[in-house]
C-alpha positions as CSV (number, residue, x, y, z in Angstrom):
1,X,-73.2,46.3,-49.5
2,X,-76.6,45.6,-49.6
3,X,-78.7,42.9,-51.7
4,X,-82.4,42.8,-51.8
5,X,-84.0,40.2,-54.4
6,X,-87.5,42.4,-55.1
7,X,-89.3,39.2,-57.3
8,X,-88.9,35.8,-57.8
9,X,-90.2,34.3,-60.9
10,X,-92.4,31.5,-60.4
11,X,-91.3,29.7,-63.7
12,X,-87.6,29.9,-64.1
13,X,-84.8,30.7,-61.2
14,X,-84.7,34.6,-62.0
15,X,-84.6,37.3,-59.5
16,X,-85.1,40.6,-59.8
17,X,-83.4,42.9,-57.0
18,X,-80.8,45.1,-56.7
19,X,-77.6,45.9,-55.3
20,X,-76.7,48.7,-52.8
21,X,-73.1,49.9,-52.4
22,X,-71.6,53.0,-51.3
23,X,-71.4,54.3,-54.6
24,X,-74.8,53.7,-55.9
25,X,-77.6,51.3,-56.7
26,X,-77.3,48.1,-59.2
27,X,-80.5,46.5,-60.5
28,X,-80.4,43.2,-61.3
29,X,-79.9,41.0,-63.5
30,X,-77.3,43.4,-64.7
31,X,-74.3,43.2,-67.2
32,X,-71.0,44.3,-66.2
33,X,-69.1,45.8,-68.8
34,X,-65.0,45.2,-68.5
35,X,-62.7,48.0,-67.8
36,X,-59.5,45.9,-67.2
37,X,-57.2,48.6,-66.8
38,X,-59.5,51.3,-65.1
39,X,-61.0,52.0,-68.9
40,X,-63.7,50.7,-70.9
41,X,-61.4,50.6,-74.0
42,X,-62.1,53.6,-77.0
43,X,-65.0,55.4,-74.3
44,X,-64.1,57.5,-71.0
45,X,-65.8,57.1,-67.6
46,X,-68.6,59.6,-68.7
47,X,-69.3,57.8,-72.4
48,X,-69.7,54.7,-70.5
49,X,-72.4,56.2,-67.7
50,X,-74.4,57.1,-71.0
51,X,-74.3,53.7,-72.5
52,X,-76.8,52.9,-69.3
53,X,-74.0,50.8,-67.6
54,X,-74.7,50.5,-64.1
55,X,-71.3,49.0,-63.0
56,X,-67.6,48.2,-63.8
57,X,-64.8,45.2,-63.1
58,X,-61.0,46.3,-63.3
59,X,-58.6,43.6,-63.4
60,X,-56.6,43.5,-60.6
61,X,-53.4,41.8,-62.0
62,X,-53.1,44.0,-64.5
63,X,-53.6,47.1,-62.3
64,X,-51.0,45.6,-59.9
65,X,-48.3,45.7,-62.7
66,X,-49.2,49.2,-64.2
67,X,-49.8,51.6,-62.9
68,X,-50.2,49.9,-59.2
69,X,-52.0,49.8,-57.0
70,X,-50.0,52.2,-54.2
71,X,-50.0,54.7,-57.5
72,X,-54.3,54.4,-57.6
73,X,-54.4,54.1,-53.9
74,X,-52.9,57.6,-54.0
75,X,-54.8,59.1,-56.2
76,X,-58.0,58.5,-54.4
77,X,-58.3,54.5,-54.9
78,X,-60.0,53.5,-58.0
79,X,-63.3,55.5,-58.4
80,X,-61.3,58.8,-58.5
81,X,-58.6,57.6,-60.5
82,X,-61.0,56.8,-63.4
83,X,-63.4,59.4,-62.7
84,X,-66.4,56.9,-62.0
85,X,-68.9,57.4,-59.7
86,X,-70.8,54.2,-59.6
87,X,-70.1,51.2,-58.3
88,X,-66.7,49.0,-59.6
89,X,-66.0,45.3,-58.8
90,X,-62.2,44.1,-59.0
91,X,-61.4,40.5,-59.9
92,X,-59.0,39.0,-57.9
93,X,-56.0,37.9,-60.7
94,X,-57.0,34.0,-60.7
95,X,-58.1,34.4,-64.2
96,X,-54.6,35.2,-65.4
97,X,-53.7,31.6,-64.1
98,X,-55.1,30.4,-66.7
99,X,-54.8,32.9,-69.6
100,X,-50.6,33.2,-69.1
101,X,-50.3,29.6,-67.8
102,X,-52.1,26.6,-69.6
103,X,-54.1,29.0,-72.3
104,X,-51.0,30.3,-73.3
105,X,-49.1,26.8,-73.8
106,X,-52.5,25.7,-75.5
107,X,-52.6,28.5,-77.7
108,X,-55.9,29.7,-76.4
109,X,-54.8,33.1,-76.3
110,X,-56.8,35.3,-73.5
111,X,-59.6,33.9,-73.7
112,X,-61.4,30.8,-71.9
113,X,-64.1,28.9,-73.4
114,X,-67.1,31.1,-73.2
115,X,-70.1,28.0,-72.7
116,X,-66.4,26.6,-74.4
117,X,-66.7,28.8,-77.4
118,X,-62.7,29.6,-77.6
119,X,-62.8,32.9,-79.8
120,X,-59.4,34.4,-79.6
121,X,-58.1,33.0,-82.6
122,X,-61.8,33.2,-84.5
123,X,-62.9,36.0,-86.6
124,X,-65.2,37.6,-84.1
125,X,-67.2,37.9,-87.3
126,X,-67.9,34.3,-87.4
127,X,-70.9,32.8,-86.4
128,X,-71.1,32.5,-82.5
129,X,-72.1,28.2,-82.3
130,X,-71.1,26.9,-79.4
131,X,-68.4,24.1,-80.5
132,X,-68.0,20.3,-79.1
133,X,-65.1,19.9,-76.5
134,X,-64.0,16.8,-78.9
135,X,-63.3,19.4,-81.5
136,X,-61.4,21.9,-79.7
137,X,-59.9,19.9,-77.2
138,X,-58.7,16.6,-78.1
139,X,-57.8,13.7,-75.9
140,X,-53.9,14.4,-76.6
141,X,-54.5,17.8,-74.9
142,X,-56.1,16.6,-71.6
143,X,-54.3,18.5,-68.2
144,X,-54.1,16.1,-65.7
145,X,-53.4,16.1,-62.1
146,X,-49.5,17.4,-60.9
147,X,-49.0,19.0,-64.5
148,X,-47.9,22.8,-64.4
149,X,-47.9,25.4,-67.3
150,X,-44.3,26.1,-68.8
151,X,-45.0,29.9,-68.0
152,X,-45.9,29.8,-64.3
153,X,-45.8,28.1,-61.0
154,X,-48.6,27.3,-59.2
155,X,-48.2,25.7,-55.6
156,X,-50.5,25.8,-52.0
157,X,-49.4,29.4,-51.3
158,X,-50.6,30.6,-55.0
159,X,-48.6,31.8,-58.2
160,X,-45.2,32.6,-59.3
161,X,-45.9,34.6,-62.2
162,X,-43.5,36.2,-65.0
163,X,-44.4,39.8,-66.1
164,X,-45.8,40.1,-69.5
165,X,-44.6,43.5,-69.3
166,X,-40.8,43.1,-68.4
167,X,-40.5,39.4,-67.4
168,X,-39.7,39.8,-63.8
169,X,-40.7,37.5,-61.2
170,X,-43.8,38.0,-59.3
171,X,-45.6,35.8,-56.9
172,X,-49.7,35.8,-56.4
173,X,-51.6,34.6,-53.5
174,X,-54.8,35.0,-51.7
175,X,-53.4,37.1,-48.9
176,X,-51.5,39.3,-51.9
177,X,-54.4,39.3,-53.9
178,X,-57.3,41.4,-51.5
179,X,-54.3,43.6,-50.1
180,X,-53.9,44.8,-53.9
181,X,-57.7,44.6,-54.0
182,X,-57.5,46.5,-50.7
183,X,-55.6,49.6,-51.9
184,X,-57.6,49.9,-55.2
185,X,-60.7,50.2,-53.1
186,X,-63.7,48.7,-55.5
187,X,-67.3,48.5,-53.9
188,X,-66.6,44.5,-54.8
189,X,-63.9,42.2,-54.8
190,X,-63.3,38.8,-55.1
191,X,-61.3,35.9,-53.7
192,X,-58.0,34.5,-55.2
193,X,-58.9,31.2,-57.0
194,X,-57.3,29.3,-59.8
195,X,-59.6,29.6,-62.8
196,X,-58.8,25.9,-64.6
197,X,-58.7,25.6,-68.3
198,X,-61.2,23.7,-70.1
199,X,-58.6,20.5,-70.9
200,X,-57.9,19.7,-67.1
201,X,-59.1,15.9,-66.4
202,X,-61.4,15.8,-63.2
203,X,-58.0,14.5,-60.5
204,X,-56.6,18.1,-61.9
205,X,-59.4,19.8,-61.2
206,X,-60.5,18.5,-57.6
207,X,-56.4,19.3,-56.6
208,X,-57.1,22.8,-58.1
209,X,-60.3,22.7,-56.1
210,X,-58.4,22.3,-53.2
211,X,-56.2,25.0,-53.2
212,X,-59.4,27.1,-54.5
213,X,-61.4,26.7,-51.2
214,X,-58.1,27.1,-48.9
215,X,-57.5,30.1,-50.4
216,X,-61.2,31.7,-49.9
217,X,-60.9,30.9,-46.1
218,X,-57.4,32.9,-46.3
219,X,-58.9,35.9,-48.3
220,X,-62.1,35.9,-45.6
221,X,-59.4,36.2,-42.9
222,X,-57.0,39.0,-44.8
223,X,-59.7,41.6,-45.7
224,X,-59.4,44.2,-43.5
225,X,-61.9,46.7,-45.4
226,X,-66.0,47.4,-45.2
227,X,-65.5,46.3,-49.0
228,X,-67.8,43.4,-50.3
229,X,-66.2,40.5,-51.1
230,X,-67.0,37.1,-52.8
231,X,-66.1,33.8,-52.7
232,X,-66.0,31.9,-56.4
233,X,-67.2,28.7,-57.5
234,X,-65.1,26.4,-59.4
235,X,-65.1,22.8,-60.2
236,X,-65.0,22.7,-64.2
237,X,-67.6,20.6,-66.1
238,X,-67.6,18.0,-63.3
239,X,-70.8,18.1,-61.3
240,X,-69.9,17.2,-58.2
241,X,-67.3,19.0,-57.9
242,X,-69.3,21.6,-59.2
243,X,-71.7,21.0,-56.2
244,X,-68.9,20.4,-53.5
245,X,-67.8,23.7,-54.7
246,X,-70.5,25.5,-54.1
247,X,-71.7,23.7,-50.8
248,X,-68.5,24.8,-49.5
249,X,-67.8,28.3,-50.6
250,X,-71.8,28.6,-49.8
251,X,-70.9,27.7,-46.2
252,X,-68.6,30.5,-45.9
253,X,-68.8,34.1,-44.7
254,X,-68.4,35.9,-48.0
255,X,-71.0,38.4,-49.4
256,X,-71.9,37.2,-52.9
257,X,-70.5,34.4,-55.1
258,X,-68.9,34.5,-58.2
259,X,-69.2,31.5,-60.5
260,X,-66.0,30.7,-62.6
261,X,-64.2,28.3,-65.1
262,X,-66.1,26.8,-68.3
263,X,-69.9,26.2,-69.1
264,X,-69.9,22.8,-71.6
265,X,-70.8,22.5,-74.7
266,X,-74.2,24.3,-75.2
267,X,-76.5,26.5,-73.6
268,X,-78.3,23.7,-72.3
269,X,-75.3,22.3,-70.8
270,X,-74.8,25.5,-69.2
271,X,-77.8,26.2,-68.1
272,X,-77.7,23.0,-66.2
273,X,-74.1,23.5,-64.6
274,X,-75.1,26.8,-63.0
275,X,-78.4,24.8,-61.5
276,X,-75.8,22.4,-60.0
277,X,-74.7,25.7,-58.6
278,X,-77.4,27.6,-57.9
279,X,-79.3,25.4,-55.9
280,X,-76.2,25.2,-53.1
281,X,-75.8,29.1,-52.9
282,X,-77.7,31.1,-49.7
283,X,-80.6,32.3,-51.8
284,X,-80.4,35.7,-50.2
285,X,-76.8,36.3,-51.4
286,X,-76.0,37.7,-54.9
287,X,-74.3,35.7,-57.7
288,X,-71.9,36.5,-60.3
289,X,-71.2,34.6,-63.6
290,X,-67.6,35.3,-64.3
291,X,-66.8,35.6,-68.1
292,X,-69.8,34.9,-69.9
293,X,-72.2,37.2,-71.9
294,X,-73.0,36.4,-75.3
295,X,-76.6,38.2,-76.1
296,X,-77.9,33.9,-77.3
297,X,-76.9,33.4,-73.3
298,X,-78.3,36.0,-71.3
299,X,-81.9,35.2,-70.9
300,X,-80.4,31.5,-69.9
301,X,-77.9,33.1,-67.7
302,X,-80.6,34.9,-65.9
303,X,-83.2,32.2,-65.8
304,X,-80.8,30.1,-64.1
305,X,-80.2,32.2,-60.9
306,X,-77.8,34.6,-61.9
307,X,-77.9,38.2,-60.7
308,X,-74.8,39.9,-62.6
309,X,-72.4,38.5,-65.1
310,X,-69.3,40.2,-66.4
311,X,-67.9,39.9,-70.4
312,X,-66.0,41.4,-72.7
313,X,-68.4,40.8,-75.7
314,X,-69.6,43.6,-76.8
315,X,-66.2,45.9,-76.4
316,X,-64.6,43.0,-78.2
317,X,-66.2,42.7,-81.2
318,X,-66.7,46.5,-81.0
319,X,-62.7,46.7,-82.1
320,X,-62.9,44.3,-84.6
321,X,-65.8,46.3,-86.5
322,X,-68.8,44.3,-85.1
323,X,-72.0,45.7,-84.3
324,X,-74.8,43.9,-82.4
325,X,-78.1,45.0,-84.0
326,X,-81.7,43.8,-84.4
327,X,-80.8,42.4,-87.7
328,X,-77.9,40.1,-86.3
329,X,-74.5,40.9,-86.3
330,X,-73.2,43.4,-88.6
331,X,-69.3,43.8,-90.1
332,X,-68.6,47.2,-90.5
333,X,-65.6,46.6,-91.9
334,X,-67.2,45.7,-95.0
335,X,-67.3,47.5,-98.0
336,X,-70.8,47.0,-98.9
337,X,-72.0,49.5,-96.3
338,X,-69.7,52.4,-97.3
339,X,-73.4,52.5,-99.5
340,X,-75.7,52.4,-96.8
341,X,-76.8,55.9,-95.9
342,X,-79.0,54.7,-92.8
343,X,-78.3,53.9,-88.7
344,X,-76.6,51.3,-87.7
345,X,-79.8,49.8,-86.4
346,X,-83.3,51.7,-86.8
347,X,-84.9,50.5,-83.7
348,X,-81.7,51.7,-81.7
349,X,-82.0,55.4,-79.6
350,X,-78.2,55.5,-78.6
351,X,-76.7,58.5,-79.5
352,X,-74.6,57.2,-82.3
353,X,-78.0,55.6,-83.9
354,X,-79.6,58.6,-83.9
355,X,-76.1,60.4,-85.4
356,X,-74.3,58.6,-87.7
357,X,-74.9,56.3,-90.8
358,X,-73.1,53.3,-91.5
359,X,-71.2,54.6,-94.7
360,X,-69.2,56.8,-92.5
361,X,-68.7,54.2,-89.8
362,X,-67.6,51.7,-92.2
363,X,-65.5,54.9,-93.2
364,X,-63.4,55.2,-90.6
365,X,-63.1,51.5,-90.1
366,X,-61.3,51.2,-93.3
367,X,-59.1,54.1,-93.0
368,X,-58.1,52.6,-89.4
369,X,-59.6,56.3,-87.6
370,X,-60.1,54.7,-83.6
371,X,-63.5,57.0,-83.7
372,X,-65.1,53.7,-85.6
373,X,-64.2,51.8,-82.7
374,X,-65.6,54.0,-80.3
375,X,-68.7,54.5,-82.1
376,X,-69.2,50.9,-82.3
377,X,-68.7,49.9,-78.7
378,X,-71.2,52.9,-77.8
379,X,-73.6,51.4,-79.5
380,X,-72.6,47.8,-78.2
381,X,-73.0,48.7,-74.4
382,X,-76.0,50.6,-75.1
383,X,-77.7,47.6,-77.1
384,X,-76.5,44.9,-74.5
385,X,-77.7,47.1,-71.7
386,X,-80.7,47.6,-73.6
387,X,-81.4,43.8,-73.9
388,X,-80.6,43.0,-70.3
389,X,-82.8,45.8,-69.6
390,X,-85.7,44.5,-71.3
391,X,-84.7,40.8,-69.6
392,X,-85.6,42.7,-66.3
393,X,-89.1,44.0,-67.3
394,X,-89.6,40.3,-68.6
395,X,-89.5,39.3,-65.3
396,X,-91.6,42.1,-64.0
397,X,-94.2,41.0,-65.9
398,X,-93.7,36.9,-65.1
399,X,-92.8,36.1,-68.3
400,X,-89.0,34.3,-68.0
């Protein structure tokens, strides 16, 4: 892999550059759509290449459960199995330490707090405020140092995890983690790490940071591939372990950094905990924001140094009968548009804009037809893409 930062802006920490894998060419800043299990739910590989995305992440722990990864590696490894040319990134599982372990006791569902906006159990409808930690997570709630989730171990060597699938035993580790990364042969992959959940007192978090930054010197020394692969960041809402973090994983022979866990309690609070981070990284390295990607984000996101960021967003609310449009967020579930003979957004060029009306969206919405959803998430990728898109000329032109 190859990274190449084209322009710096002179008033913000945006880049603009691009990546270079064997599969292709990313510009950045660039959103990564998620195809957990080798599909961007609703679309296939071709429907996705027209909504203008430039690149994928697959989820390794899922992948390793079904269909596995010898099953992929056999088929051609990942880009043939899915029928996508361009370039993939795999996570490395140490999200799901936290969605099966402490966000399932806490009944945060799948979902950590995105700049701590926890919306698995909100109507993705809803207004997207970012809500105060006091709120969500009272003091009665607080993780602290030696506590373990009911549903998993975690320990030095990594994670005994319980299928979700068929409740068998199965252990996760750094050296486990790239070998399954290994066989399912993504342009990117990254290092195991436990991803903490927003509750964890700082004593829980520097332990977890601990194991974090032994395992990323283990996954340097177990990749055996040409693939790129990055170290992550970690360290919660604490800043110096926020800094420690990335001094440390900086220091180290990886290829990129990813930037995990929670964000605070605003964008400005964000903004300013991936400064803590930026300013550690190698500059000449690419960095990824793991999990966050609201639209109200992205221009912070970018301004603050990242080069790619990952999130479910608009495939998310895509199901649920949300579309992003220049007038705000629309439910399409409601009946009120079943009278409006027009696009779903007029500005839009996408190919279901320029094709279908919102009455017969809403249409098949109600009468539960999956085409809505696909529709929808078309037009999601294209509009985020879009956005991004016009993020990058803005920095073209000097002006973020």
């Amino acid at each position: 892999m190859n990274f190449k930062i084209l322009k710096k802006s002179k008033i913000s920490r945006a880049r603009l550059g691009f990546l270079e894998t064997e599969h292709g060419v990313v510009e950045t800043p660039c959103l990564v759509p998620v195809a957990t299990q080798a599909v961007v739910k609703t679309l296939d590989s071709k429907e996705v290449e027209e909504t203008k995305s430039q690149i994928l992440i697959s989820n390794t722990f899922w992948l390793h459960l079904r269909p596995g990864e010898k099953v992929v590696e056999k088929a051609g490894k990942l880009h043939k199995f899915m029928n996508w040319k361009k370039p993939l990134m795999t996570d490395s599982g140490g999200y799901q330490v936290f969605s099966l372990g402490f966000g399932r006791d806490f009944g945060l569902g799948s979902k950590l707090a995105l700049g701590n906006e926890i919306f698995s159990r909100l109507d993705p409808s809803a207004d997207g405020a970012h809500s105060s930690r006091k709120n969500l997570l009272p003091r009665a709630m607080e993780i602290k140092a030696g506590a373990q989730p009911q549903n998993l171990i975690i320990n030095s060597d990594g994670v005994v995890f319980r299928s979700p699938i068929n409740g068998d035993e199965l252990f996760l580790g750094p050296k486990e983690s790239i070998k399954i990364q290994e066989k399912l042969g993504a342009d990117i992959i990254f290092a195991f790490d436990e991803c903490t959940p927003p509750m964890a007192d700082f004593d829980y978090v520097k332990k977890s940071l601990e194991k974090t930054h032994n395992w990323a010197k283990i996954c340097l020394k177990a990749k055996k591939t040409k693939q790129a692969l990055y170290g992550i960041v970690q360290g919660s809402r604490f800043k110096d372990l926020r800094v420690e973090s990335a001094k440390f994983i900086g220091g180290l022979n990886f290829d990129g950094f990813g930037i995990g866990g929670e964000f605070g309690n605003s964008k400005k609070e964000m903004s300013q905990m991936l400064q803590w981070v930026a300013d550690e990284l190698p500059e000449k390295k690419p960095r990824h924001l793991l999990g966050v990607g609201y639209l109200e984000d992205m221009e912070a996101i970018i301004k603050s140094g990242v080069d790619t960021f990952d999130c479910t967003v608009p495939t998310h609310y895509a199901r649920r009968g949300i579309a992003f449009t220049s007038e705000g967020k629309l439910n399409l579930k409601q009946t009120k548009f079943l009278k409006k003979i027009e696009p779903l957004d007029k500005n839009c060029v996408c190919n279901v804009c320029l094709n279908y009306k919102k009455d017969y969206i809403c249409h098949l919405l109600k009468a539960g037809e999956i085409t809505g959803m696909k529709l929808l998430t078309f037009h999601n990728l294209w509009y985020f893409n879009t956005f991004v898109e016009e993020i990058r000329n803005k920095i073209k032109k000097g002006e973020i």
